[in-house]
PDB file of N, CA, C and O in Angstrom:
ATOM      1  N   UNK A   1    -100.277 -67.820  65.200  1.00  0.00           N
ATOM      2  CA  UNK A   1    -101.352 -67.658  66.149  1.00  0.00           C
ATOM      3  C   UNK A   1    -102.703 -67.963  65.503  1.00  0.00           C
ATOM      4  O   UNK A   1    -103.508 -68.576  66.204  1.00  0.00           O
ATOM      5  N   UNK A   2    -103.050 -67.635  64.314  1.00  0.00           N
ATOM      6  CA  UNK A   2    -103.698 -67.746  63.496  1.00  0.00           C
ATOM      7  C   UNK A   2    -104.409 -69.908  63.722  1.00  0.00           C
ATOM      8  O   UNK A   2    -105.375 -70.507  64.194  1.00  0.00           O
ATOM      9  N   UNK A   3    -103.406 -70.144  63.171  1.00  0.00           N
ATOM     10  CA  UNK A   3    -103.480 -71.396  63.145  1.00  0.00           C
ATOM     11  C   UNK A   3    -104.142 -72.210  64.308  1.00  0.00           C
ATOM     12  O   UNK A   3    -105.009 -73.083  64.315  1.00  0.00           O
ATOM     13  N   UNK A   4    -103.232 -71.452  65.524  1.00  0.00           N
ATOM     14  CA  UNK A   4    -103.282 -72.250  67.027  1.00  0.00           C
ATOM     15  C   UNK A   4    -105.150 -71.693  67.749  1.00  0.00           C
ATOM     16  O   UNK A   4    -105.912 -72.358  68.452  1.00  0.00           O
ATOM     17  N   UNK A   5    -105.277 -70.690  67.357  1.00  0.00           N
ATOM     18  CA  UNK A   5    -106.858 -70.148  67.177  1.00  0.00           C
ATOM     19  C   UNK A   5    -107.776 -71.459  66.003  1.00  0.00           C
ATOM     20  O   UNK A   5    -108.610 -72.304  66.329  1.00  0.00           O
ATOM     21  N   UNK A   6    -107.417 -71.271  65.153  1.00  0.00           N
ATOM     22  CA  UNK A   6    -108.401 -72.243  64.378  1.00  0.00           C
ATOM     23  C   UNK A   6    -108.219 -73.809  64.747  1.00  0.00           C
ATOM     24  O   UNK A   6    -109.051 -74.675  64.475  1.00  0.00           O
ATOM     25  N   UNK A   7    -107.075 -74.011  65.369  1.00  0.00           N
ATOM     26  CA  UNK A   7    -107.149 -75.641  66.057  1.00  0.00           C
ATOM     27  C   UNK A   7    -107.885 -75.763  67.408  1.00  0.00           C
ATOM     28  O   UNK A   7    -108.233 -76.741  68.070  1.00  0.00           O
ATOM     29  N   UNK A   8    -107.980 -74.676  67.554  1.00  0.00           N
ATOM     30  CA  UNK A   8    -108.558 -74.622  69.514  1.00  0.00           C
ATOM     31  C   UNK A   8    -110.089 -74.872  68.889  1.00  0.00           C
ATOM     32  O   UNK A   8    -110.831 -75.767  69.294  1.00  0.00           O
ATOM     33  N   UNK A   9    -110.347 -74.152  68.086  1.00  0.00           N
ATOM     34  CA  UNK A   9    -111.874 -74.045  67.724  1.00  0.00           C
ATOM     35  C   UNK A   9    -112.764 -74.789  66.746  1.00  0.00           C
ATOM     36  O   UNK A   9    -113.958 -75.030  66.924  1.00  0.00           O
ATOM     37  N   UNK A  10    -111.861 -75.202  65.441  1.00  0.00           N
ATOM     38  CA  UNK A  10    -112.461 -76.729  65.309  1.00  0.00           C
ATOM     39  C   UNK A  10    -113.464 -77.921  65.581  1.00  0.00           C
ATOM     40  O   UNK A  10    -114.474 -78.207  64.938  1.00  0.00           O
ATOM     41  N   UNK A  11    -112.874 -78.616  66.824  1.00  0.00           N
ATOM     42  CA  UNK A  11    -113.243 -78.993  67.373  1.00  0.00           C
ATOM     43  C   UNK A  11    -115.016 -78.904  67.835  1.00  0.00           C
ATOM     44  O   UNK A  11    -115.804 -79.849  67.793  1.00  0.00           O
ATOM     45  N   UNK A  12    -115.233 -77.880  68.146  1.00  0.00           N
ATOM     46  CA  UNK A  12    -115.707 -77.053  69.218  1.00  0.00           C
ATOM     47  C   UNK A  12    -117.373 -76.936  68.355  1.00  0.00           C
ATOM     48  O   UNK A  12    -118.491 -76.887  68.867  1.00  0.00           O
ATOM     49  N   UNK A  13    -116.943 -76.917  66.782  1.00  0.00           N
ATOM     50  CA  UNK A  13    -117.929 -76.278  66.313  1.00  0.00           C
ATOM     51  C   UNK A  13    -118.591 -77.041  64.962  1.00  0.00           C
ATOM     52  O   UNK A  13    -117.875 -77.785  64.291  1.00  0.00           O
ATOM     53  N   UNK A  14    -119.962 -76.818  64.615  1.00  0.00           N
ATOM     54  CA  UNK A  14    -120.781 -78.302  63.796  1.00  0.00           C
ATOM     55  C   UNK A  14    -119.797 -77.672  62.258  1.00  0.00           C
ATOM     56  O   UNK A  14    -119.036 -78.345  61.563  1.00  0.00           O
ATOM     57  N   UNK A  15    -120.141 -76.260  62.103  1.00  0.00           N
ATOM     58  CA  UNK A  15    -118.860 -75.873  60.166  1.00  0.00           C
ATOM     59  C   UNK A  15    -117.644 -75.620  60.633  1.00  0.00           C
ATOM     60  O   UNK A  15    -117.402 -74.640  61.338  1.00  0.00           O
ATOM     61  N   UNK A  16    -116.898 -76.363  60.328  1.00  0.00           N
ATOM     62  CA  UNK A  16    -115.234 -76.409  60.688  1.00  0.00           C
ATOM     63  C   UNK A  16    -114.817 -75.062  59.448  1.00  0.00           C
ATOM     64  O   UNK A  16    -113.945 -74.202  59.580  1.00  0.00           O
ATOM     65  N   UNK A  17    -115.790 -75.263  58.246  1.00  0.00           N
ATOM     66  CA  UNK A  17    -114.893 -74.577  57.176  1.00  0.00           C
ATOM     67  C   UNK A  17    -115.222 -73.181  57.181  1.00  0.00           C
ATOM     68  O   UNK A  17    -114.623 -72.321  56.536  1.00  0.00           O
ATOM     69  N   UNK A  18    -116.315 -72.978  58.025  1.00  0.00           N
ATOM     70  CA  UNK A  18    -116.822 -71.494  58.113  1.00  0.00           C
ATOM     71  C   UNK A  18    -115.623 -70.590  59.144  1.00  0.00           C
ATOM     72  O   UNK A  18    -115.730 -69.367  59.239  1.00  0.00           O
ATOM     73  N   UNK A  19    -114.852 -71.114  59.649  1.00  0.00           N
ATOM     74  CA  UNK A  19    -114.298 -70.628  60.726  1.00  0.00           C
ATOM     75  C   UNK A  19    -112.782 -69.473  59.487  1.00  0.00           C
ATOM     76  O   UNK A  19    -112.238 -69.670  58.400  1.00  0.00           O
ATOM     77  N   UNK A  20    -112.718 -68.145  60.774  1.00  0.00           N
ATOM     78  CA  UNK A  20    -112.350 -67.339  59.762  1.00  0.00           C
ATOM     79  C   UNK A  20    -111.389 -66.229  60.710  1.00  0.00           C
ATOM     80  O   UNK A  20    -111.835 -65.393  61.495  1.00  0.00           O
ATOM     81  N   UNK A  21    -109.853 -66.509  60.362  1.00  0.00           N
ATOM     82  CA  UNK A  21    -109.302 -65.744  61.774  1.00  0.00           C
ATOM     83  C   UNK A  21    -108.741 -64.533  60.893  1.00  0.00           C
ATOM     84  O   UNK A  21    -107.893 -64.659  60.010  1.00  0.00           O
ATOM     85  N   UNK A  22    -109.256 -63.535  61.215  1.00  0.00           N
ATOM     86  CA  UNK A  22    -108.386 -62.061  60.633  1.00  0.00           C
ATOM     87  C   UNK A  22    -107.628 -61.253  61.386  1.00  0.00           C
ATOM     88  O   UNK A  22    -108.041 -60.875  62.482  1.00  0.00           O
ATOM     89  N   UNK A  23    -106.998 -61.059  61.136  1.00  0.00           N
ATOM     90  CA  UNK A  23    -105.516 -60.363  61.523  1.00  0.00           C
ATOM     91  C   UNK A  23    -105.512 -58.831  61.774  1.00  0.00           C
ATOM     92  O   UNK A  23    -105.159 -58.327  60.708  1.00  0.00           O
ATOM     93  N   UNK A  24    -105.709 -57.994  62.564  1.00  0.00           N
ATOM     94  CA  UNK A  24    -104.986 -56.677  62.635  1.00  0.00           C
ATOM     95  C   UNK A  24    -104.300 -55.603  63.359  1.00  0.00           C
ATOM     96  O   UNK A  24    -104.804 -55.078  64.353  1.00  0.00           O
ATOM     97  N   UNK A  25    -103.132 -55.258  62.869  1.00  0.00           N
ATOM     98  CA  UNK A  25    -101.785 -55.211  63.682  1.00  0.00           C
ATOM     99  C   UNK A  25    -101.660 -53.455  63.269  1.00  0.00           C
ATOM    100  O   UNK A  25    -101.736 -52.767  62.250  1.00  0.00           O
ATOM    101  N   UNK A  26    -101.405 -53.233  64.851  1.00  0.00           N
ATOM    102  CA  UNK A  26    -101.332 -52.113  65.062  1.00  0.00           C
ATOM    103  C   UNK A  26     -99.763 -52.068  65.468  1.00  0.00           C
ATOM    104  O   UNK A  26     -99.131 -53.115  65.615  1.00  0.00           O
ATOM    105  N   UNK A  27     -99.098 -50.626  65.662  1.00  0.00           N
ATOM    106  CA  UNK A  27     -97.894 -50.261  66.440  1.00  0.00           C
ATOM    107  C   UNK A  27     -97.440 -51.233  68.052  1.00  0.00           C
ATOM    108  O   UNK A  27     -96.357 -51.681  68.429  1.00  0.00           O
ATOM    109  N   UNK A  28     -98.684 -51.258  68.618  1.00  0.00           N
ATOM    110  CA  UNK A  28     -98.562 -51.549  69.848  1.00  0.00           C
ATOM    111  C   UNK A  28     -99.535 -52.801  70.063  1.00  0.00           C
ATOM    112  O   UNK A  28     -99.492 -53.322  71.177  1.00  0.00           O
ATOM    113  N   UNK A  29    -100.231 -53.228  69.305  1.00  0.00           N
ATOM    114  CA  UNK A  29    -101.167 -54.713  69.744  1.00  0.00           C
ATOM    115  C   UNK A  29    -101.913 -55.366  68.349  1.00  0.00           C
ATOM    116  O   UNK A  29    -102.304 -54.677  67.406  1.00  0.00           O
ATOM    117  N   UNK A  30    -101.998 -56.547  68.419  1.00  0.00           N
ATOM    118  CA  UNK A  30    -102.094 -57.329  67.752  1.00  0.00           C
ATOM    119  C   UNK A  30    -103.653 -57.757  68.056  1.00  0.00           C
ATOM    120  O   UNK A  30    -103.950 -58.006  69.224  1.00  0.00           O
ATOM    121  N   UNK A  31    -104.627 -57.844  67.058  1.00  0.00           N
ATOM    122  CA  UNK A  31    -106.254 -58.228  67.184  1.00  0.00           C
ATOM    123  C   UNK A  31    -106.428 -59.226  66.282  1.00  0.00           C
ATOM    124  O   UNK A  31    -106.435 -59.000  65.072  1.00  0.00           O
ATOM    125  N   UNK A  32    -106.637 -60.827  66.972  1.00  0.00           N
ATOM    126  CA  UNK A  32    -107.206 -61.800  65.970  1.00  0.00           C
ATOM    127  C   UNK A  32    -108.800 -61.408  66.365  1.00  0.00           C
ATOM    128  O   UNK A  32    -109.359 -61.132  67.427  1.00  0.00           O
ATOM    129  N   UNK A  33    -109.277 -61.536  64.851  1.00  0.00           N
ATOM    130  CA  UNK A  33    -110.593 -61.436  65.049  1.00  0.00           C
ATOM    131  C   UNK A  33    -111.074 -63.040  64.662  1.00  0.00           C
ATOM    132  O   UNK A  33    -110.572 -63.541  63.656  1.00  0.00           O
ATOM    133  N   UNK A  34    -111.951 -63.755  65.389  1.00  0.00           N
ATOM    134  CA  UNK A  34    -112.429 -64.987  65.233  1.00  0.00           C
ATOM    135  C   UNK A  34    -113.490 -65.193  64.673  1.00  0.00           C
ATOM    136  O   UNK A  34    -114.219 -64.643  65.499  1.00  0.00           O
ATOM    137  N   UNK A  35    -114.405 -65.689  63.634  1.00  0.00           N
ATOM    138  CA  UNK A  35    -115.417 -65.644  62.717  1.00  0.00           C
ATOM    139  C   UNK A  35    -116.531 -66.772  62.247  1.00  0.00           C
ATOM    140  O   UNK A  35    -116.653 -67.472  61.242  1.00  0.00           O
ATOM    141  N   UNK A  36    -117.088 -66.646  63.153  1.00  0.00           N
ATOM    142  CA  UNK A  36    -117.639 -68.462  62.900  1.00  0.00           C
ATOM    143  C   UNK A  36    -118.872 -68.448  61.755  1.00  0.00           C
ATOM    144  O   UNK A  36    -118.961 -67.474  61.007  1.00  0.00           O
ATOM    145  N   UNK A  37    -119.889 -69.649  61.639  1.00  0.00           N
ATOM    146  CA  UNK A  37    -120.892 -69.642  61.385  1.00  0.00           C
ATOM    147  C   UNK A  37    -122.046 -69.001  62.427  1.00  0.00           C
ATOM    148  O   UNK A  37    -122.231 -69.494  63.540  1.00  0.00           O
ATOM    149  N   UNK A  38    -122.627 -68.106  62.042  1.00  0.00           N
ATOM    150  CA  UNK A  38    -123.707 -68.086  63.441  1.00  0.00           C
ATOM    151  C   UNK A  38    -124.513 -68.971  64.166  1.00  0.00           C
ATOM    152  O   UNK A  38    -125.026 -68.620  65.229  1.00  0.00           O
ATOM    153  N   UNK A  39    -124.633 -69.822  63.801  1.00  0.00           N
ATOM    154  CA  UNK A  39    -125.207 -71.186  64.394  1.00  0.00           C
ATOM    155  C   UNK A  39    -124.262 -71.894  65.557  1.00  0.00           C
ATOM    156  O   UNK A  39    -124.546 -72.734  66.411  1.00  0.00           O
ATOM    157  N   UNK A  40    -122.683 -71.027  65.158  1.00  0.00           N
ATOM    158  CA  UNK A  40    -121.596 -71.702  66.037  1.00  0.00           C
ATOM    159  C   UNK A  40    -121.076 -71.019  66.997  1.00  0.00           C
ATOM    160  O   UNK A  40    -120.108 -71.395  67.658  1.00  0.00           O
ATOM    161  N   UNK A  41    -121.808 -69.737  67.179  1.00  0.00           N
ATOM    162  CA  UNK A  41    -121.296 -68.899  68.020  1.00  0.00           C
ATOM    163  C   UNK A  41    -121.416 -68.843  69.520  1.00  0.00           C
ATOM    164  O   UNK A  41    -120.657 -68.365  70.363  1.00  0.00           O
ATOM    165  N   UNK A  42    -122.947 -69.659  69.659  1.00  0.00           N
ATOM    166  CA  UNK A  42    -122.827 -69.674  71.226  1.00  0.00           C
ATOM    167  C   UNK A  42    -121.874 -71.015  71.649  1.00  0.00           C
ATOM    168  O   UNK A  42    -121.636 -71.193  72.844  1.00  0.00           O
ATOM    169  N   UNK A  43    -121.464 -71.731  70.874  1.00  0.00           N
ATOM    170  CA  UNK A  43    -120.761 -72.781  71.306  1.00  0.00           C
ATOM    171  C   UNK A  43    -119.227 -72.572  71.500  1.00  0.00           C
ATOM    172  O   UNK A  43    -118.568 -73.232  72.303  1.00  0.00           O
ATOM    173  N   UNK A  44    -118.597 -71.371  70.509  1.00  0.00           N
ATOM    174  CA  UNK A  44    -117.616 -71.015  71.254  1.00  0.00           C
ATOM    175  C   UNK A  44    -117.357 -69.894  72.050  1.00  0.00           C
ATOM    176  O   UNK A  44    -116.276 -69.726  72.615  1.00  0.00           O
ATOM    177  N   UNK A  45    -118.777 -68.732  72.154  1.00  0.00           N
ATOM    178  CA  UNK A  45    -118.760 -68.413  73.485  1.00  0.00           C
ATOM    179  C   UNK A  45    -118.656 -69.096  75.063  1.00  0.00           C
ATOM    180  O   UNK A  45    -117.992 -68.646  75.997  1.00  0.00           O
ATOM    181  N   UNK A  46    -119.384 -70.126  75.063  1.00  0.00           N
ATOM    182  CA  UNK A  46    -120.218 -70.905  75.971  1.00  0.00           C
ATOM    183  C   UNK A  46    -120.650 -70.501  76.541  1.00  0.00           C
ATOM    184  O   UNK A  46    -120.936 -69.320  76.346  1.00  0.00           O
ATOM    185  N   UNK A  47    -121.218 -71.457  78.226  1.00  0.00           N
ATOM    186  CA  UNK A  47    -121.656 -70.363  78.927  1.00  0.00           C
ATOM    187  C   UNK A  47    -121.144 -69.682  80.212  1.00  0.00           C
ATOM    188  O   UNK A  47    -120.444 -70.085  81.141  1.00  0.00           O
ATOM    189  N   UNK A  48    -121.892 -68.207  79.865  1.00  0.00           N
ATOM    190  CA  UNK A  48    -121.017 -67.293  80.586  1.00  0.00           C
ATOM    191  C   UNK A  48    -119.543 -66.778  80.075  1.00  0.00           C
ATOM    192  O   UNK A  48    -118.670 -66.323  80.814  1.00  0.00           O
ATOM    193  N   UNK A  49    -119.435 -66.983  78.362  1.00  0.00           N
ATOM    194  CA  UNK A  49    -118.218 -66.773  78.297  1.00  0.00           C
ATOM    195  C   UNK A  49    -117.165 -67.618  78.508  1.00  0.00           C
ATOM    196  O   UNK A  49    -116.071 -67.270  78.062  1.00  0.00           O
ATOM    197  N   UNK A  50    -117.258 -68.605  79.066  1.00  0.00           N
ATOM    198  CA  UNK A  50    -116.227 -69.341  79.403  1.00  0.00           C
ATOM    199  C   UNK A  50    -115.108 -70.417  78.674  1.00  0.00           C
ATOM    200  O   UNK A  50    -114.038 -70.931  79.001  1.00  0.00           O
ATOM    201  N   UNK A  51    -116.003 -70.436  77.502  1.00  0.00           N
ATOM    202  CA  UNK A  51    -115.137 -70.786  76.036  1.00  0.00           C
ATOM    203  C   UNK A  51    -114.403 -70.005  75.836  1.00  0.00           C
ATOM    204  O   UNK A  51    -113.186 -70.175  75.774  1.00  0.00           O
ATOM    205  N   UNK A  52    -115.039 -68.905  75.681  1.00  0.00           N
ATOM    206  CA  UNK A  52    -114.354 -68.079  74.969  1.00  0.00           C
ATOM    207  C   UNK A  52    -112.985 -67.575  75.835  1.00  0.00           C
ATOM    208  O   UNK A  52    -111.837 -67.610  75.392  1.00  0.00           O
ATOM    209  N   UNK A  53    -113.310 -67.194  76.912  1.00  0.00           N
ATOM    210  CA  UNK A  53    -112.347 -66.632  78.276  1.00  0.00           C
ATOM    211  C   UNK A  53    -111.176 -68.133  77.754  1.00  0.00           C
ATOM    212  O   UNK A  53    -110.216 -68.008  76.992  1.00  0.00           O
ATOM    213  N   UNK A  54    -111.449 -68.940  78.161  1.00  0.00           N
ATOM    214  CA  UNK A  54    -110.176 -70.337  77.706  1.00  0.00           C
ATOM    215  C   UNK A  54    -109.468 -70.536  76.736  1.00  0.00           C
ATOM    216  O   UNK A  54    -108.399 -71.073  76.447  1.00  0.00           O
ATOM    217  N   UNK A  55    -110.572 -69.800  76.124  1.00  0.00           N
ATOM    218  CA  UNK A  55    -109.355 -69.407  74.305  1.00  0.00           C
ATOM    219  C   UNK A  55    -108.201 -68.428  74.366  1.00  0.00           C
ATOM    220  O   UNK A  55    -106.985 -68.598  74.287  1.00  0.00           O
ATOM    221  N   UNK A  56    -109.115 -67.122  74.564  1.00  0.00           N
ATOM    222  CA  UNK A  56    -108.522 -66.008  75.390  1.00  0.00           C
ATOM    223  C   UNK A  56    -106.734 -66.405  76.028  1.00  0.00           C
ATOM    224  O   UNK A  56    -105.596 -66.076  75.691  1.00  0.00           O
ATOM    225  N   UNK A  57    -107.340 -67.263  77.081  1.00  0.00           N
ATOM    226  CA  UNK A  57    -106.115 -67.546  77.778  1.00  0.00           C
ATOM    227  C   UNK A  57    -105.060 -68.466  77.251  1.00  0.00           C
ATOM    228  O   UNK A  57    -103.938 -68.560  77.747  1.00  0.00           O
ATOM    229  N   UNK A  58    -105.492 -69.144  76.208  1.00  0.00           N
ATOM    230  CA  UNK A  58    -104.033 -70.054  75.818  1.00  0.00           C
ATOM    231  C   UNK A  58    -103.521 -68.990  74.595  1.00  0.00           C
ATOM    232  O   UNK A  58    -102.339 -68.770  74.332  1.00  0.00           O
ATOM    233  N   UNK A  59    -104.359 -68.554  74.105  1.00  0.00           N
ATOM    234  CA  UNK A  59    -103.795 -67.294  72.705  1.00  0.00           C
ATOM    235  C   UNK A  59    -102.860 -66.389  73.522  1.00  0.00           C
ATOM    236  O   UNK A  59    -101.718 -66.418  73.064  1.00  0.00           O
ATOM    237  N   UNK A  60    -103.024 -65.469  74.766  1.00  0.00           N
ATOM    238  CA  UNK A  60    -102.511 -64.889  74.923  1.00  0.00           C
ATOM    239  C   UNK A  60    -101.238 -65.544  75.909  1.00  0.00           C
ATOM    240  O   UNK A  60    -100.596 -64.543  76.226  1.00  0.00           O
ATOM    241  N   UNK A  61    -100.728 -66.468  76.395  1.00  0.00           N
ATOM    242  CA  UNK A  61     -99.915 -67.305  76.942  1.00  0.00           C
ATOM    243  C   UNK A  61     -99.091 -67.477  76.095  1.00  0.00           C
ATOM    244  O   UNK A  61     -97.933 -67.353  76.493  1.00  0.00           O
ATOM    245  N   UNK A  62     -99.270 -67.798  74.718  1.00  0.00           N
ATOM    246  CA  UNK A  62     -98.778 -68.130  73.591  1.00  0.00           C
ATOM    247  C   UNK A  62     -98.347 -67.142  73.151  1.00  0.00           C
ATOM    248  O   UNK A  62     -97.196 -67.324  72.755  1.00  0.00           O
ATOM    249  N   UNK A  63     -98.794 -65.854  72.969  1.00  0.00           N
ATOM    250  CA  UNK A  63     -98.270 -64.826  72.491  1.00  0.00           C
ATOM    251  C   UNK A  63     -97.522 -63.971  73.007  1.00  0.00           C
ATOM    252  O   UNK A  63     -97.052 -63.048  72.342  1.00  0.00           O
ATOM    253  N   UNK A  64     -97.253 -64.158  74.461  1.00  0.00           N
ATOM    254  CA  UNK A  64     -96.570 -63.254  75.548  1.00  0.00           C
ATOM    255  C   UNK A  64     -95.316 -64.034  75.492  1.00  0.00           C
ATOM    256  O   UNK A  64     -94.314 -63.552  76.020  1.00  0.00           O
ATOM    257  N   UNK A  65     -95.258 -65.186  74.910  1.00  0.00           N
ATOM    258  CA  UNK A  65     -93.822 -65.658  75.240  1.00  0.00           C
ATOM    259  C   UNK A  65     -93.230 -65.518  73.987  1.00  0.00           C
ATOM    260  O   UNK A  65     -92.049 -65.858  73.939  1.00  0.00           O
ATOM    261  N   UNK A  66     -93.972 -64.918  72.491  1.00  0.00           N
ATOM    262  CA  UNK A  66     -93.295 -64.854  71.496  1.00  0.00           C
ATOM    263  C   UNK A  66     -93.148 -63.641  71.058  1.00  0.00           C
ATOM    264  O   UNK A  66     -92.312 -63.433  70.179  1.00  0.00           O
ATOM    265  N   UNK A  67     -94.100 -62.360  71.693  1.00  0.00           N
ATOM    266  CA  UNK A  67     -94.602 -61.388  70.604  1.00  0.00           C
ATOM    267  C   UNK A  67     -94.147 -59.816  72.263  1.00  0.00           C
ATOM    268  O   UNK A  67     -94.054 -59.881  73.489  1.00  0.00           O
ATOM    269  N   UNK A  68     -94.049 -58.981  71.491  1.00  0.00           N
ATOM    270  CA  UNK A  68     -93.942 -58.097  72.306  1.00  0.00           C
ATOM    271  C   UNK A  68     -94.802 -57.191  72.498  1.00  0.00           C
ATOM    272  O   UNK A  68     -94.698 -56.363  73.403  1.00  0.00           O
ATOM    273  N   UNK A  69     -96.213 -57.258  71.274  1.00  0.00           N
ATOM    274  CA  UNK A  69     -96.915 -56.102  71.193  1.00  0.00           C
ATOM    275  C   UNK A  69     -98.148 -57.057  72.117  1.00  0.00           C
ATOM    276  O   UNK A  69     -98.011 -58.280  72.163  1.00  0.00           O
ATOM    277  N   UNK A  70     -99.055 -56.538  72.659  1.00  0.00           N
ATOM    278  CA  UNK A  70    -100.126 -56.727  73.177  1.00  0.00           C
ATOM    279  C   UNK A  70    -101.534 -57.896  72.681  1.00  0.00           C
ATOM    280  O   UNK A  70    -102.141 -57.572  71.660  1.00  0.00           O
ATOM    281  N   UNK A  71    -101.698 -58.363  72.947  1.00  0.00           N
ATOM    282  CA  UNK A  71    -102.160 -59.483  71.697  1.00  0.00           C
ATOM    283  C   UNK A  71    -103.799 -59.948  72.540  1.00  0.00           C
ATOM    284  O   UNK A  71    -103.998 -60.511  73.617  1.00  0.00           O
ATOM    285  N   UNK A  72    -104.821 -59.385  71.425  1.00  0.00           N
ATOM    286  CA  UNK A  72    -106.166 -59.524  71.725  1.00  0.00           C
ATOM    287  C   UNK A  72    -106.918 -60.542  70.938  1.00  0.00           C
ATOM    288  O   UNK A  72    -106.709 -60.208  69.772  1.00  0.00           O
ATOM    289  N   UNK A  73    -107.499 -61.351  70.934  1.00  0.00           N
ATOM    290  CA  UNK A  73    -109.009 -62.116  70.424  1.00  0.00           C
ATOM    291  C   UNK A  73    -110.649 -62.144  70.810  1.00  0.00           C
ATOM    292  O   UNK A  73    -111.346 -62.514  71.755  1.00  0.00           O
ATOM    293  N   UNK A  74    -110.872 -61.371  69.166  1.00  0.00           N
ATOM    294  CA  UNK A  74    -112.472 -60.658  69.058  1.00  0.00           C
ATOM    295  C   UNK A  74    -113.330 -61.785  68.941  1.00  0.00           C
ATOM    296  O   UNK A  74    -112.589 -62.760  68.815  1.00  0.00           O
ATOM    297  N   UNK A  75    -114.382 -62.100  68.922  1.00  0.00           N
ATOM    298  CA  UNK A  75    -115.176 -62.869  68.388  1.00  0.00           C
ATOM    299  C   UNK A  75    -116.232 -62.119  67.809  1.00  0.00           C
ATOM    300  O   UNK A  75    -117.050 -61.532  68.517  1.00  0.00           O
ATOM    301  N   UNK A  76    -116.274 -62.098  66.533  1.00  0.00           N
ATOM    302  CA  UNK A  76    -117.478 -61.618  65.960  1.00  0.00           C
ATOM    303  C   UNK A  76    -118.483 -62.594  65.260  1.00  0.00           C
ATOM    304  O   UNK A  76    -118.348 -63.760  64.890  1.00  0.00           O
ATOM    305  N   UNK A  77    -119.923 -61.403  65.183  1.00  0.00           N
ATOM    306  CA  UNK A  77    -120.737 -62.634  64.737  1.00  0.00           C
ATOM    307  C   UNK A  77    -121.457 -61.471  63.327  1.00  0.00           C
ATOM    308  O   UNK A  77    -122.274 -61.913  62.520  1.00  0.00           O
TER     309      UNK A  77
END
């Protein structure tokens, strides 16, 4: 998942190498946290969220058909 997060976002953003997915796994749900450059953050928010909401939705599509625990993506800045 890790991976499929940093290929979605790539793209998306001017430091490819700043990008930074952390992992943490609870009993019951799973939290990628997503980590950009700050310069790159409103670009994979977008606007209104709507980057981000599209990420959101293929991560967790992806993870409902593999994973059983609950599966979230943070974006921090």
């Amino acid at each position: 998942m890790k991976q499929l997060i940093t290929t979605i976002v790539k793209p998306l953003v001017d430091f490819p190498d700043d990008i930074h997915v952390m992992v943490e796994e609870s009993e019951h749900r799973i939290v990628y946290k997503l980590a950009v450059n700050p310069k790159d953050i409103g670009k994979v928010i977008g606007k209104q969220g709507s980057v981000a909401k599209a990420i959101r939705t293929i991560v967790y599509s992806a993870a409902s058909s593999h994973q059983m625990k609950k599966t979230y993506v943070e974006i921090i800045d």
